[in-house]
C-alpha positions in Angstrom: -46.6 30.2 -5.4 -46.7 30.2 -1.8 -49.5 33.1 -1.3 -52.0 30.8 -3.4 -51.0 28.0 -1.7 -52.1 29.8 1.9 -55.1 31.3 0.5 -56.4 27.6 -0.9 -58.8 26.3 1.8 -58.0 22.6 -0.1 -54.3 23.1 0.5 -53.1 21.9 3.9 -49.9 23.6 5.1 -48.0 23.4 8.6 -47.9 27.4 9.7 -44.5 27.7 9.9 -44.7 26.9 5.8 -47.4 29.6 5.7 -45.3 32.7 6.4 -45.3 35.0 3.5 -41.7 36.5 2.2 -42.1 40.6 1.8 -42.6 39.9 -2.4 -45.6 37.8 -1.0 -46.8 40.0 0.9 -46.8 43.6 -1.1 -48.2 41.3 -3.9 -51.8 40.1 -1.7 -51.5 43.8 -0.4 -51.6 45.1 -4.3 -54.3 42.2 -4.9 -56.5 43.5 -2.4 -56.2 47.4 -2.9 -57.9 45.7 -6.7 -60.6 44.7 -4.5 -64.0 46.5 -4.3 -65.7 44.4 -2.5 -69.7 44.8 -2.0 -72.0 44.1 1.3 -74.1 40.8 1.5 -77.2 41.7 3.5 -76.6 39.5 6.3 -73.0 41.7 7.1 -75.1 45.1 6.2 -77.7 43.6 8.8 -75.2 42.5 11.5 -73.5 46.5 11.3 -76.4 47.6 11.6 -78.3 45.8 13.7 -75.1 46.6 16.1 -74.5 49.7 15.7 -78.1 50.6 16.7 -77.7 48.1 19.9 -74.4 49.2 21.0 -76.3 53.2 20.4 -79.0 52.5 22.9 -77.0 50.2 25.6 -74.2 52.8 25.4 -77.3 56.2 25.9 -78.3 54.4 28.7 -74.9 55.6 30.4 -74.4 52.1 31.9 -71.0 51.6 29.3 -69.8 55.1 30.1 -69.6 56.3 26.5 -71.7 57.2 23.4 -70.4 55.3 20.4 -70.2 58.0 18.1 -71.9 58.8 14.8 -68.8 57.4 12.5 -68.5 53.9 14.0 -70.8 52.9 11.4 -68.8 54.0 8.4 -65.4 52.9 10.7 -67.2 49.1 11.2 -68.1 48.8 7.7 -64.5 50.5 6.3 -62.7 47.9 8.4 -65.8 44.7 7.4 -64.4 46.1 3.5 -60.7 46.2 4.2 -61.4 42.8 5.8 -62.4 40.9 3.0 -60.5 42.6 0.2 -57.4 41.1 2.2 -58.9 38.2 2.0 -59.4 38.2 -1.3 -63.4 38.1 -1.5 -65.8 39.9 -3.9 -68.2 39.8 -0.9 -68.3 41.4 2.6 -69.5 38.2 4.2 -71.2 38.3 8.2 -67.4 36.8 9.1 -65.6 40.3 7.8 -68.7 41.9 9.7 -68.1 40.1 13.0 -64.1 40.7 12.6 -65.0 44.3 11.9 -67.5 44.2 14.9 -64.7 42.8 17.6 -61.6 45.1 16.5 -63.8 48.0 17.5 -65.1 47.0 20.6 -61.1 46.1 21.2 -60.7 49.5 20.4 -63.6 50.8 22.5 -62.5 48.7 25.6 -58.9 50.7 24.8 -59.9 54.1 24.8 -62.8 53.7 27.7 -62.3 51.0 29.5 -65.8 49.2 28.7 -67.6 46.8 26.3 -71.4 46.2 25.7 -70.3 42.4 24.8 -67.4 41.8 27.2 -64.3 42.4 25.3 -61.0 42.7 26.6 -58.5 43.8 24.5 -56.4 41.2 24.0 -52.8 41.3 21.8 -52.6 40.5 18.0 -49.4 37.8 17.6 -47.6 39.0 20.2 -45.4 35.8 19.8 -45.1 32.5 17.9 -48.5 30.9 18.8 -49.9 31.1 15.5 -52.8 28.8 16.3 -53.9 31.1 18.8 -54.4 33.7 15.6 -54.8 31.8 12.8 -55.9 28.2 13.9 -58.2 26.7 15.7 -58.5 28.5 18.2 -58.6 31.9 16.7 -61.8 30.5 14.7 -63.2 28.9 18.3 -63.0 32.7 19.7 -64.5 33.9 16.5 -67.5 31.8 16.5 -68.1 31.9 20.2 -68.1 35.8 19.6 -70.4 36.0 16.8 -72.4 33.5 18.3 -72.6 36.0 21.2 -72.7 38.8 19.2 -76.1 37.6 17.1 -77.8 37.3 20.6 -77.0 40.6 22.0 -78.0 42.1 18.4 -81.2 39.8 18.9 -82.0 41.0 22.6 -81.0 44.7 22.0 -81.1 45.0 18.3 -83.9 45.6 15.5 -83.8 42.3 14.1 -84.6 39.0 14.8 -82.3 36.2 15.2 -83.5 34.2 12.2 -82.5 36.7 9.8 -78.6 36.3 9.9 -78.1 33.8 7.5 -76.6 34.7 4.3 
């Protein structure tokens, strides 16, 4: 089947042959809605750790807005959906991260401002899948979680030592 032969890290496809038909697709949709999926501490840690940074750079009134008292919930909702899509038992600190930079996206959307630098930028607004899927999609990803653990380091509660999983 073509959905297991996309989800198989072992199985190299071109991503033109990685498109899922709509049967495909309400079937991973149906797969993950199974899913419960439960919080490693290094993802619980990187929320947090976040939430409570982005809290006191946002007070400070340098970013122009609070981040409210339900981002938490919204970061670790979205960190859950994340992984259940991808078909994991665990949130790991990659659905964390993902979680981190859509709502920072959506912060820079609604106000104008990030406390990491985001700019919203489209999600496959054309045919350059690399650019969401590929290599260079996981490039961005790294360099921002790489930027996100020292900002969470410098303005957070813990230290940088304690991400790993």
């Amino acid at each position: 089947m073509l959905l297991e032969a996309c989800c198989s890290p072992s199985v190299q496809l071109e991503h033109s042959d990685c498109l899922l038909e709509d049967d495909d697709i309400k079937q991973l949709l149906h797969l993950a809605a199974a899913k419960k999926p439960s919080f490693a501490k290094g993802s619980q840690d990187l929320i947090r750790s976040f939430y409570m940074a982005s809290r006191q750079m946002r007070s400070s009134g340098a970013f122009g807005t609070d981040i409210s008292a339900t981002a938490i919930h919204s970061m670790t909702c979205v960190a859950a959906a994340h992984a259940a899509l991808c078909l994991r038992s665990e949130v790991t600190e990659d659905d964390a991260t993902a979680a981190i930079l859509l709502f920072e996206e959506a912060v820079v959307a609604c106000y104008g401002t990030s406390v990491l630098n985001v700019s919203c930028q489209p999600h496959f607004r054309d045919d350059d899948l690399d650019a969401y899927l590929g290599e260079q999609h996981c490039s961005r990803m790294k360099q921002f979680q790489s930027q996100l653990h020292h900002f969470c380091s410098v303005h957070g509660n813990l230290a940088s030592g304690e991400w790993e999983e």
